[in-house]
MARBA-3410 file (N, C-alpha, C, O; in Angstrom, 1 decimal):
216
24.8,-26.0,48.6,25.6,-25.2,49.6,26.4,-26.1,50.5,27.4,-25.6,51.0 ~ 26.1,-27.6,50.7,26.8,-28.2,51.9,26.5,-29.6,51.3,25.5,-29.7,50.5 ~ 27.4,-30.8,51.6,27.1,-32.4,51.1,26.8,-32.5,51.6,25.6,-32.6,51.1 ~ 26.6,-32.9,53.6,25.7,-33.6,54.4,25.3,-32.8,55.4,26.1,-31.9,55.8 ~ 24.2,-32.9,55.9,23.9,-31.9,57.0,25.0,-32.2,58.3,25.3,-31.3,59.1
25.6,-33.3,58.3,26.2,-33.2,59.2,27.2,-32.1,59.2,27.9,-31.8,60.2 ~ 27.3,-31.6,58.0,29.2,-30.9,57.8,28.3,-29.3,58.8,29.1,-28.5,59.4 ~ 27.2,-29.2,58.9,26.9,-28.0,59.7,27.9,-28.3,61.2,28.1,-27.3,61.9 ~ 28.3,-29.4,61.4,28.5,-29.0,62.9,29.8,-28.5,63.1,30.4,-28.5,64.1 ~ 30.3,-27.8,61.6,31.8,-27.4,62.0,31.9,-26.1,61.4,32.9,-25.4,61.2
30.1,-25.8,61.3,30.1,-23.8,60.5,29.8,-23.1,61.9,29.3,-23.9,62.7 ~ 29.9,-21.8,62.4,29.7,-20.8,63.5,28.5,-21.4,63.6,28.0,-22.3,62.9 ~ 28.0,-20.8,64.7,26.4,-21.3,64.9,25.8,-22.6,64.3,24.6,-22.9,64.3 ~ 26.4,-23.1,64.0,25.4,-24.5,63.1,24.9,-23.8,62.1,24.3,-24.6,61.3 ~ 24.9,-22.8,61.7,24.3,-22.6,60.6,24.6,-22.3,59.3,25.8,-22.1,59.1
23.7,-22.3,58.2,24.1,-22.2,56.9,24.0,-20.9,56.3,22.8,-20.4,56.3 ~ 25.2,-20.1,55.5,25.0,-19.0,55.4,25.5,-19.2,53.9,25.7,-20.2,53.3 ~ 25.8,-17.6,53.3,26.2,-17.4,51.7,27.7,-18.0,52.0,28.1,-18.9,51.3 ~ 28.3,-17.6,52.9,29.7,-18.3,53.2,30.0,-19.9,52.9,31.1,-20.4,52.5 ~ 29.0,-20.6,53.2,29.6,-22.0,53.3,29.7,-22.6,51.8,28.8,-22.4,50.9
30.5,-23.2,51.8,30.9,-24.2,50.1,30.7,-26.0,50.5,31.2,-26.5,51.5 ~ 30.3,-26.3,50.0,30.4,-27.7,49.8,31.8,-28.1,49.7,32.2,-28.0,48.5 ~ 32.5,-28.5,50.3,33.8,-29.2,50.5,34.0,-30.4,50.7,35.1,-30.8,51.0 ~ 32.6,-31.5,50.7,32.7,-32.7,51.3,32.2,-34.2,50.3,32.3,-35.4,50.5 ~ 31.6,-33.3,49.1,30.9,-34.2,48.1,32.8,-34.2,47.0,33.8,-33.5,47.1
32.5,-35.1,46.3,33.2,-35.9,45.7,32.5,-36.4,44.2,31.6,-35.6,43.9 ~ 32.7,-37.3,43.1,32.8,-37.9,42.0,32.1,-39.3,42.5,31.3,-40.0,41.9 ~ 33.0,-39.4,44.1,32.0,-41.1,44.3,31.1,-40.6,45.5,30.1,-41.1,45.7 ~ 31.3,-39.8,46.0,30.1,-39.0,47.7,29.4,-38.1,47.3,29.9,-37.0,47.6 ~ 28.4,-38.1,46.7,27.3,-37.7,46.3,27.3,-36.4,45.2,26.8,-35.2,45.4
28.0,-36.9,44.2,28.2,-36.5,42.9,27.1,-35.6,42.9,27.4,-34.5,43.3 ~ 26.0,-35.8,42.6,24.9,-34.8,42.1,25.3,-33.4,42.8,25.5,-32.5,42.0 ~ 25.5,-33.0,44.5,25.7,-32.4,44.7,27.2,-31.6,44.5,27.5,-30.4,44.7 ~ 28.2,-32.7,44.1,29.6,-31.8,43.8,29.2,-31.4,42.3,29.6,-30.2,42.1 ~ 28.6,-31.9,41.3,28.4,-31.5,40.4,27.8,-29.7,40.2,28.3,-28.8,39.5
26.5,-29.8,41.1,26.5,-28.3,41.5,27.5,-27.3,41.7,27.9,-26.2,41.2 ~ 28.0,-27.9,42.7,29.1,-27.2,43.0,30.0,-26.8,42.3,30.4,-25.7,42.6 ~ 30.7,-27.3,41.3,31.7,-27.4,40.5,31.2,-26.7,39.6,32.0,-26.0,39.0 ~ 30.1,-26.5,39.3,28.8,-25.6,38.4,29.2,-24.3,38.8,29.7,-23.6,37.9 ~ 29.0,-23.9,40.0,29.0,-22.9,40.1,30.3,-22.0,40.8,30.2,-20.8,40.7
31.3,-22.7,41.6,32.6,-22.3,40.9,33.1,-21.9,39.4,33.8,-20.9,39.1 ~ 32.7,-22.9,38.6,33.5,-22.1,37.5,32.3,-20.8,36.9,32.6,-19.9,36.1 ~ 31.2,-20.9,37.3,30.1,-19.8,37.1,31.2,-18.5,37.3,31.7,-17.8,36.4 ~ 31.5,-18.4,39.1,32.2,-17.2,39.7,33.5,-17.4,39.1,34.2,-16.6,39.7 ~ 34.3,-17.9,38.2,35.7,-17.9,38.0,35.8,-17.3,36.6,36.7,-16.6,36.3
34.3,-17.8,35.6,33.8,-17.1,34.1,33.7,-15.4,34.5,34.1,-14.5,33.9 ~ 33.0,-15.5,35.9,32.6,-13.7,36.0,33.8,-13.1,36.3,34.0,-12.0,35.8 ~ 34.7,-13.7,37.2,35.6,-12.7,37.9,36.6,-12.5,37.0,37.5,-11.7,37.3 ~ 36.6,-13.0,35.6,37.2,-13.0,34.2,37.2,-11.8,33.2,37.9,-11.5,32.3 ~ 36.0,-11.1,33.6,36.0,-10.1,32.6,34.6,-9.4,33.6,34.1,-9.8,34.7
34.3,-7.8,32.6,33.6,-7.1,33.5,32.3,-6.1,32.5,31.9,-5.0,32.4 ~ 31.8,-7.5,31.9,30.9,-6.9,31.3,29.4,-7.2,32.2,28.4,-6.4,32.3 ~ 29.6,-8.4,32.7,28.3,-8.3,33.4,28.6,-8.9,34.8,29.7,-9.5,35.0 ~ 27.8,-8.8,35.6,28.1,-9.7,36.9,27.4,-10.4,37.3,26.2,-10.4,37.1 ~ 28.0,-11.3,38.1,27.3,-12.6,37.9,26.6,-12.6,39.7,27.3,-12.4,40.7
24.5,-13.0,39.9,24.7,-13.1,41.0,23.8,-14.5,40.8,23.1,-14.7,39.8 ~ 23.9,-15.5,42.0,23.1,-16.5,42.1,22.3,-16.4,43.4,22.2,-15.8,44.5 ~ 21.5,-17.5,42.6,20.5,-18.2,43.8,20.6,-19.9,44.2,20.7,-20.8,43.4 ~ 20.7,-19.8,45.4,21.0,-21.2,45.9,19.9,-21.9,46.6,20.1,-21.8,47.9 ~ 18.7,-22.6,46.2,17.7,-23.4,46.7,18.1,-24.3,47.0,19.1,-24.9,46.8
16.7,-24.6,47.8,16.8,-26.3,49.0,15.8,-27.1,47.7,15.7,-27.0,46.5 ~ 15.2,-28.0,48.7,14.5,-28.6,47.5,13.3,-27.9,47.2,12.6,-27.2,48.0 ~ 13.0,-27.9,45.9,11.7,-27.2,45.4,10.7,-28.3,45.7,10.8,-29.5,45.6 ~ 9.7,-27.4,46.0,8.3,-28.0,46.1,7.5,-26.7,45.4,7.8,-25.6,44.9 ~ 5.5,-27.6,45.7,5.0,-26.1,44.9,4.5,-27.0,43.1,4.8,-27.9,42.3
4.0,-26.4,43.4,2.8,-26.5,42.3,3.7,-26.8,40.3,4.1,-25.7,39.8 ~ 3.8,-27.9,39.7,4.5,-27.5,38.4,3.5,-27.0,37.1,2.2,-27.0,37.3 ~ 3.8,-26.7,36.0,3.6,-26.1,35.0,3.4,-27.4,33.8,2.6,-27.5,32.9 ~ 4.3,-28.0,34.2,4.7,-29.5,33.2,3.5,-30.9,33.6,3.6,-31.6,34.6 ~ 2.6,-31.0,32.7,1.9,-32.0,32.9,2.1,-33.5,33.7,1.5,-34.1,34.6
3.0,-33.5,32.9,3.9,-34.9,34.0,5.8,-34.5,34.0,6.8,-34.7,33.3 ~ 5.4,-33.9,35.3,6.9,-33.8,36.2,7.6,-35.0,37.2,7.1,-35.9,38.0 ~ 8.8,-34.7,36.6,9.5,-35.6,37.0,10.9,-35.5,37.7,11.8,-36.3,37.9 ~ 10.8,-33.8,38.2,11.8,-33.5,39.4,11.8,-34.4,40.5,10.8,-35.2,40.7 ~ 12.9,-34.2,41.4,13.2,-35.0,42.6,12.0,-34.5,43.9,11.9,-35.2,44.9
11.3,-33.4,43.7,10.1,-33.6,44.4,9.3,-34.2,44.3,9.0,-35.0,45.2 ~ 8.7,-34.1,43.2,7.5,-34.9,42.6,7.7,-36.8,42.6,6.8,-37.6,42.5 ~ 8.7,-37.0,42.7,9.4,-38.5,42.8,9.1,-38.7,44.4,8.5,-39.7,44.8 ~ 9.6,-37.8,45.2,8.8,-37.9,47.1,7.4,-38.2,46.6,7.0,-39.3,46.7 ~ 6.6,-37.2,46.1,5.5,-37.2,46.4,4.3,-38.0,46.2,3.1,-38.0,46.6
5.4,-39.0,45.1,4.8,-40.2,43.8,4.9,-41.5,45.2,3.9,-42.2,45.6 ~ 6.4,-41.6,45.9,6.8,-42.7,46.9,5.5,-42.2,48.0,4.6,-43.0,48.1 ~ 5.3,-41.1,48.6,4.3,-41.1,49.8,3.1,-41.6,49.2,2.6,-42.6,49.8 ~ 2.4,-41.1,48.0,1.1,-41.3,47.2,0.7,-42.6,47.7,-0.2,-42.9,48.4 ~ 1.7,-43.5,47.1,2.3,-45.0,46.6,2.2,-45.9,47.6,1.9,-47.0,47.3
2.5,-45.5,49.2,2.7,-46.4,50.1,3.7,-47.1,50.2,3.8,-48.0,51.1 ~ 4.7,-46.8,49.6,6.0,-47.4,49.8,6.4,-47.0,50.9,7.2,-47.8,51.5 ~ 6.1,-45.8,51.3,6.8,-45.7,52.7,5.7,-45.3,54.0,5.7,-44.5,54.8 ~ 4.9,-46.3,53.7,3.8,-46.3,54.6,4.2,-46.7,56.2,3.8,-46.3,57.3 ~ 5.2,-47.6,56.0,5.8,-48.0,57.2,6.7,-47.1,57.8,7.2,-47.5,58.8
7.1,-45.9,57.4,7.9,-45.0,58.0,9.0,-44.4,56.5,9.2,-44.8,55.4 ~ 9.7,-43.3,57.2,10.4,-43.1,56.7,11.6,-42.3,56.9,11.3,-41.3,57.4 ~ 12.8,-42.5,56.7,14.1,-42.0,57.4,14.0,-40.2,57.7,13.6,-39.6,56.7 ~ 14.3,-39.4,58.9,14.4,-38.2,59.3,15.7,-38.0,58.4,16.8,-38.1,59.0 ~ 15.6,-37.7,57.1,17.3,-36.9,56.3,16.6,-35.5,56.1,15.7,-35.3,55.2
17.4,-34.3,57.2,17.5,-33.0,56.9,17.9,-32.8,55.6,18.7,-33.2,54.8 ~ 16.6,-31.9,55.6,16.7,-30.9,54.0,15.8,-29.5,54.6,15.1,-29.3,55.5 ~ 16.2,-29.0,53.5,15.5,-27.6,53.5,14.3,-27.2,52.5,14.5,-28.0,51.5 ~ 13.0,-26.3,52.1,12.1,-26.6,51.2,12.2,-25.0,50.5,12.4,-24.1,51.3 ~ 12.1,-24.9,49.9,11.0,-23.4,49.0,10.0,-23.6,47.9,10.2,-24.6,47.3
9.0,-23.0,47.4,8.2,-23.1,47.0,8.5,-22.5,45.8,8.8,-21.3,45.9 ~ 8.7,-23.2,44.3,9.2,-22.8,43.1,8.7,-21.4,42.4,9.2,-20.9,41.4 ~ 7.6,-20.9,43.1,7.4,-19.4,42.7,8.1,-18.8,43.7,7.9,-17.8,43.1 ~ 8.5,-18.6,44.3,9.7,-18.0,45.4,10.8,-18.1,44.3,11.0,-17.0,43.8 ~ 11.3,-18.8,44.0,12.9,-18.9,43.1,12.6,-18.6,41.9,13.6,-18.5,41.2
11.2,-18.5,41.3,11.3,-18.1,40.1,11.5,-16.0,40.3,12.2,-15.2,39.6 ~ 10.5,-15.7,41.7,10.7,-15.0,42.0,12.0,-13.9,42.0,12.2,-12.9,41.4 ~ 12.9,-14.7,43.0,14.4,-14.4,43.2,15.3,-14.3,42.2,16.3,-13.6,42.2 ~ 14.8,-15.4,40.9,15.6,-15.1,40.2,15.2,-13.6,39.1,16.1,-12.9,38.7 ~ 13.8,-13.4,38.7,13.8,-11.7,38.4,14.5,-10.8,39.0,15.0,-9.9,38.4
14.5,-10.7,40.9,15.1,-10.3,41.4,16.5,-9.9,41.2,17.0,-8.8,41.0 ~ 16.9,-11.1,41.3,18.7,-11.3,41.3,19.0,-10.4,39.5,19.9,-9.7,39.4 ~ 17.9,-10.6,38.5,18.5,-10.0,37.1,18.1,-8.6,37.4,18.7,-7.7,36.8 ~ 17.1,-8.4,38.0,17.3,-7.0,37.7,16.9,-6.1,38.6,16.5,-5.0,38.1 ~ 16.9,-6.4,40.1,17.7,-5.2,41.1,19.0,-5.0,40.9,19.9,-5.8,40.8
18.9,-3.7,40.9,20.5,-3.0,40.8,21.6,-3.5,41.8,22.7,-4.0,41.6 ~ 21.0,-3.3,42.6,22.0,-3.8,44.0,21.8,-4.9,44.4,21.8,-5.1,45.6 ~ 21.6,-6.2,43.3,21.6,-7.2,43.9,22.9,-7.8,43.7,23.5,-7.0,43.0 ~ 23.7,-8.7,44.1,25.2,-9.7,44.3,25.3,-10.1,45.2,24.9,-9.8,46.3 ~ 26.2,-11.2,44.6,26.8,-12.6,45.6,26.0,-13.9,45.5,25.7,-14.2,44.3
25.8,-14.5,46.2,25.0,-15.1,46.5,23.5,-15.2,47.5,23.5,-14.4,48.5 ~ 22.6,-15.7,47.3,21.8,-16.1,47.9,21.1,-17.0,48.6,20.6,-17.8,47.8 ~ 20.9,-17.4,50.1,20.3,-18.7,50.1,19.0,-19.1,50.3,18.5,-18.7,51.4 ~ 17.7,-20.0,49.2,16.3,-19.9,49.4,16.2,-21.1,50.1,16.7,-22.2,50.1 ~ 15.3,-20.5,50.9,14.9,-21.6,51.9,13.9,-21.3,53.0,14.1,-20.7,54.1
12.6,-21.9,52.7,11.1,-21.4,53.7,11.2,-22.0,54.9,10.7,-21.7,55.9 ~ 11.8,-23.0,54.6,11.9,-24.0,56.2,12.8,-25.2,55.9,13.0,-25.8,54.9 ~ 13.2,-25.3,57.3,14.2,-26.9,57.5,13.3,-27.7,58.1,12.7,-27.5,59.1 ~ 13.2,-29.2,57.3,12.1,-30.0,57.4,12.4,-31.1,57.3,13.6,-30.9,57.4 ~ 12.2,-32.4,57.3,12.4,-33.2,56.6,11.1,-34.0,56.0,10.0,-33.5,55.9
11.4,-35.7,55.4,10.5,-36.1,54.6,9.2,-36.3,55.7,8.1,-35.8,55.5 ~ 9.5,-36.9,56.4,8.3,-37.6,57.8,7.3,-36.0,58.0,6.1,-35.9,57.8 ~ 8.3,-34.8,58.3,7.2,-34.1,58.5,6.7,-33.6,57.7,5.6,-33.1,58.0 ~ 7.1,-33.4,56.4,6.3,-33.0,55.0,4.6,-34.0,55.2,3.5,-33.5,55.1 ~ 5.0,-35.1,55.3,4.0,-35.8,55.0,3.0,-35.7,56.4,1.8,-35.9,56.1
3.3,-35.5,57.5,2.7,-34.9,58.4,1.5,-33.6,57.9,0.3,-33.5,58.1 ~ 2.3,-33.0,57.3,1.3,-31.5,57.1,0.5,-32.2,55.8,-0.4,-31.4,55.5 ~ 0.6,-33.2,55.1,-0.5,-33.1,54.3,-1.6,-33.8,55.0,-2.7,-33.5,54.5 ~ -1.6,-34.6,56.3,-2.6,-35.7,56.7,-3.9,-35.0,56.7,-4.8,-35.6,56.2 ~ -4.0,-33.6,57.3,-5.5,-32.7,57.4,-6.2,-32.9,55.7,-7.3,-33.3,55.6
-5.7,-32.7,54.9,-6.4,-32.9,53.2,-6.0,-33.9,52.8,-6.8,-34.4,52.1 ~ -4.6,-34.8,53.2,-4.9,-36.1,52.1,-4.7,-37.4,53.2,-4.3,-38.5,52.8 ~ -5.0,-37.0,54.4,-5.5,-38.4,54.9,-5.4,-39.9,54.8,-4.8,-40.7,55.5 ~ -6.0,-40.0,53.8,-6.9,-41.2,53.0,-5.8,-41.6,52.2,-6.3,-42.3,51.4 ~ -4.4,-41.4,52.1,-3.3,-41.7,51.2,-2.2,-42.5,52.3,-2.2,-42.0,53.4
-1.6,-43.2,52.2,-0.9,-44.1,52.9,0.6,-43.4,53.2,1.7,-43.9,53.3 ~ 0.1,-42.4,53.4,1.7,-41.3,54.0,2.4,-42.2,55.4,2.0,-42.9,56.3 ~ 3.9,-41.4,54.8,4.7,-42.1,56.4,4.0,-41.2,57.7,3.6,-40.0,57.8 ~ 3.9,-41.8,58.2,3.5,-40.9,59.9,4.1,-41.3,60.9,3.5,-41.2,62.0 ~ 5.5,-41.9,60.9,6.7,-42.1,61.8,7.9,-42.3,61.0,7.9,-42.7,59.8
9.1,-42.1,61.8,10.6,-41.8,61.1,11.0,-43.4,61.4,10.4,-44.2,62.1 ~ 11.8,-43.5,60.7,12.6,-45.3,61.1,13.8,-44.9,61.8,14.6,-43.9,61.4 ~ 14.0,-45.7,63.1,14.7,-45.3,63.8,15.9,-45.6,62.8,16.0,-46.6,62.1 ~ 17.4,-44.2,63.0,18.2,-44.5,62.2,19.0,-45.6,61.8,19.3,-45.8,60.6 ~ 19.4,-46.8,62.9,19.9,-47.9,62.6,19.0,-48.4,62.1,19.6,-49.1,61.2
17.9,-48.6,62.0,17.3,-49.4,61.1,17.3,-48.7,59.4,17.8,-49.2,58.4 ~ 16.6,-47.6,59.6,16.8,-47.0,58.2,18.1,-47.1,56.9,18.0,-47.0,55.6 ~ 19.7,-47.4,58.3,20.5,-47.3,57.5,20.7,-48.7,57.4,20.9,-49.0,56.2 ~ 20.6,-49.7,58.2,20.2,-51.3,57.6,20.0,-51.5,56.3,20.8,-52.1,55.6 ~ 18.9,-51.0,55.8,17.7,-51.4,54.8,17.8,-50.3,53.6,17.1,-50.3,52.6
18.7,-49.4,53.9,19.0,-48.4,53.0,19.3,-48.8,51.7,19.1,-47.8,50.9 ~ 19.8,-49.7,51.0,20.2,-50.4,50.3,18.7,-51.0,49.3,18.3,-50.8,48.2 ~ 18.3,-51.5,50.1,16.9,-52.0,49.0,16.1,-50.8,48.9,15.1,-51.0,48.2 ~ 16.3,-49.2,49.6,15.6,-48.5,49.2,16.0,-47.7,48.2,15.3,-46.7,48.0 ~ 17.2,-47.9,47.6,18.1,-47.6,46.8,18.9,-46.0,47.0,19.1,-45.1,46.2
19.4,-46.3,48.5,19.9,-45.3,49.4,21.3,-45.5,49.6,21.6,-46.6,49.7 ~ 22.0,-44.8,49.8,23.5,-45.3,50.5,23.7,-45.0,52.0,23.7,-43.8,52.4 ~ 24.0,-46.1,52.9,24.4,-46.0,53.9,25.0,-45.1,54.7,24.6,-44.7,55.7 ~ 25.8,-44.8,54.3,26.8,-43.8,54.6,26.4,-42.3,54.2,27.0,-41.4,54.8 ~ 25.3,-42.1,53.3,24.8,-40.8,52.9,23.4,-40.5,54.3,23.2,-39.4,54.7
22.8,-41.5,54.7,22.2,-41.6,55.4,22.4,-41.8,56.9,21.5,-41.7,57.6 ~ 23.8,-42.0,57.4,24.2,-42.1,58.7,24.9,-40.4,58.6,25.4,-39.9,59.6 ~ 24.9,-39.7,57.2,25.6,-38.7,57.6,24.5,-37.1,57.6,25.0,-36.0,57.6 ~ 23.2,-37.5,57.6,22.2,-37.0,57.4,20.8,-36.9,58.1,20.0,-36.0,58.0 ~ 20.8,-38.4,58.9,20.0,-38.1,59.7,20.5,-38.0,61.3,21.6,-38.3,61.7
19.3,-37.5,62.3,19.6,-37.0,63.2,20.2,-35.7,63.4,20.9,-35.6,64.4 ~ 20.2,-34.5,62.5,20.9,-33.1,62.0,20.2,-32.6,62.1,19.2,-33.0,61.5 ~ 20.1,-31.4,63.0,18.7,-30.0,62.4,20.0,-29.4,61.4,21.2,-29.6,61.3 ~ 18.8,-28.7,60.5,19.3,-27.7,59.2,19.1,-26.8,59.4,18.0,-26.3,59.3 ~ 20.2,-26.0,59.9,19.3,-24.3,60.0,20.1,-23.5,58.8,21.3,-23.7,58.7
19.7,-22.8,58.1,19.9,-21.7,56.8,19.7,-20.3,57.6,18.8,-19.8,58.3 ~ 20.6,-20.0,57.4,20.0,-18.1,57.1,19.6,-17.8,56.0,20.3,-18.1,55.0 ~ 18.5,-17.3,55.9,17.8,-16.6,54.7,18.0,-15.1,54.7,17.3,-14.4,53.9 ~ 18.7,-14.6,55.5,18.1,-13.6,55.9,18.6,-12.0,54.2,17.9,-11.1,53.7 ~ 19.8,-12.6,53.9,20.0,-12.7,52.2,18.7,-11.8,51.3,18.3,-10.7,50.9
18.6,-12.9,51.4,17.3,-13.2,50.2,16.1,-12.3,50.9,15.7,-11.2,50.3 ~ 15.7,-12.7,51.7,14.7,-11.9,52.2,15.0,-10.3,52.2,14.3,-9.6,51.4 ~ 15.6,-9.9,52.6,16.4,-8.5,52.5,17.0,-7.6,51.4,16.9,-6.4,51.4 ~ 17.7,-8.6,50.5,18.5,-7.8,49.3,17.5,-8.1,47.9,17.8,-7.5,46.8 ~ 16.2,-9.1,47.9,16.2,-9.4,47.2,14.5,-9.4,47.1,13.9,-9.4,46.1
14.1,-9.3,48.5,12.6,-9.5,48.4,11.6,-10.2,48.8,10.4,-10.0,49.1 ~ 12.6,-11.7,48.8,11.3,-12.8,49.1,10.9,-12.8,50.1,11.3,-12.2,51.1 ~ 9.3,-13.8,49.9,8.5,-13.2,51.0,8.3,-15.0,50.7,7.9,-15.4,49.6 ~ 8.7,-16.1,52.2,8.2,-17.3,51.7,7.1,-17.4,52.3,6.8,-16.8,53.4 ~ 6.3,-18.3,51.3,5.0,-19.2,51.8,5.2,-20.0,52.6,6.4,-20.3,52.5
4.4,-20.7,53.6,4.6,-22.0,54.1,4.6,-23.0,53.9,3.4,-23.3,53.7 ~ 5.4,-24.1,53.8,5.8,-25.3,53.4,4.4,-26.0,53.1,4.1,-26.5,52.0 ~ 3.4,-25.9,54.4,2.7,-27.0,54.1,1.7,-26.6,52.7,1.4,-27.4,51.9 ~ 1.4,-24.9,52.8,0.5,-24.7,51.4,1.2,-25.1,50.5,0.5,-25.6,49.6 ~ 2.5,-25.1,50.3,3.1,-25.8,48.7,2.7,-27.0,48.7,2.0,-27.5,47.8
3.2,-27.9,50.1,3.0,-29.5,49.6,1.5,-29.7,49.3,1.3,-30.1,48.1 ~ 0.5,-29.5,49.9,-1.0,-29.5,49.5,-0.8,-29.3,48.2,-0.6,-30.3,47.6 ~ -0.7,-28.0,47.3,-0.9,-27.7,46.0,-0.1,-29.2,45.4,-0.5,-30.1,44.7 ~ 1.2,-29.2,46.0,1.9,-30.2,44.6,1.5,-31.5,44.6,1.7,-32.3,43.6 ~ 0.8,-32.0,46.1,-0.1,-33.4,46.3,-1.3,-33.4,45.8,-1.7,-34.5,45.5
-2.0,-32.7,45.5,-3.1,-32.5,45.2,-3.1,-32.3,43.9,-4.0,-32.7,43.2 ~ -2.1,-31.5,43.4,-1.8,-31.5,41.2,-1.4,-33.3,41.5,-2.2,-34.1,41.0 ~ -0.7,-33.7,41.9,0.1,-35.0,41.6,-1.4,-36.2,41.8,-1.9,-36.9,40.9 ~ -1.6,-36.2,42.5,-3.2,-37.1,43.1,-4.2,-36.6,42.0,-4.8,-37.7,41.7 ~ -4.6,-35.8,41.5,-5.6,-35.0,40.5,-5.2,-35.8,39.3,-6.1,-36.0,38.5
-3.8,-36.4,39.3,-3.5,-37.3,37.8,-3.3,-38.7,37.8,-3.0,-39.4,36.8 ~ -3.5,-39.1,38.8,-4.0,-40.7,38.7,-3.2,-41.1,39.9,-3.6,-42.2,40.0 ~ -2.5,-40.9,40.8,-1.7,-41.1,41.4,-3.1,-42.6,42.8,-4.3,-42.7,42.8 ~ -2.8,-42.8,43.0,-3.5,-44.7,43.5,-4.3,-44.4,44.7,-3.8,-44.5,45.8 ~ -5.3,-44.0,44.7,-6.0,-43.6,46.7,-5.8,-45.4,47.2,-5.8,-46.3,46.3
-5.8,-45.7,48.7,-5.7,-46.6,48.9,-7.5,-47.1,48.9,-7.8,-48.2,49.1
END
């Protein structure tokens, strides 16, 4: 929905709604996300082409939440492998993001095919979080795991950004941002009902730790 949390500070309220497009990623500024985007542009440009079916989406934060796949290797599970790990035992950078819990969007998406009155867009999203406090809510059950439990102050974070194989400039444009989303969408036209951040991360640390993952 947006390249850097920063670009919130130029939407009404600071906030993130079905309105906003990503206008600020690029081919060299964080491709992955213009990729999406460009995804789903021509998604709405295939629909508004012809009128046999209509096209609606869902637009998630990052997924968290429990997987199906033995050994997963989404961009959650890769957080959850680095906290396990102690790599970022010394801290780790505050970059706004947002979470949902992957039965929520598998959810939304039955929704989105087959309520009648569903269209447009959607935005999923249980909470605006970032990585430091994710790892906060696991300390009550996984304790005993070498989780970050402080943020690196951002000049330092964006220093060292580089050996953590981060880009500077993605990270001076990202931390220090609250995220705020409207959900209010999704919840309303479509149903969801989210869980709380911290029961997903418990379930997805605790599948991920259950498979070998290193106790200190």
């Amino acid at each position: 929905m947006i390249g850097d949390a920063e670009d919130i500070l130029t939407y009404p309220g600071r906030t993130v709604t079905e309105d906003n497009w990503n206008t600020t990623s690029s081919l060299t500024r964080e491709p992955y996300s213009y990729s999406k985007t460009l995804a789903e542009l021509e998604a709405w440009r295939i629909a508004q082409e012809q009128n046999r079916w209509r096209l609606v989406t869902v637009n998630p934060g990052l997924v968290i939440g429990p997987a199906l796949n033995s050994s997963p290797t989404n961009e959650s599970f890769t957080i959850a492998r680095q906290m396990a790990s102690g790599r970022m035992r010394f801290g780790a950078p505050r970059i706004a993001l947002t979470v949902v819990d992957v039965r929520e969007i598998a959810y939304a998406h039955l929704a989105a095919a087959f309520l009648p009155g569903a269209e447009g867009r959607h935005l999923l999203a249980a909470e605006s979080t970032d990585v430091v406090d994710l790892a906060r809510r696991l300390l009550p059950a996984f304790g005993s795991y070498p989780l970050p439990r402080r943020d690196l102050p951002k000049p330092l974070a964006v220093a060292v950004a580089p050996a953590a194989g981060l880009e500077r400039g993605f990270l001076r444009r990202n931390i220090g941002y609250d995220l705020r989303v409207d959900t209010t969408k999704s919840r309303r036209d479509l149903g969801v009902r989210y869980r709380p951040a911290q029961a997903s991360m418990e379930e997805m640390f605790g599948q991920l730790v259950g498979r070998g993952a290193s106790a200190p």
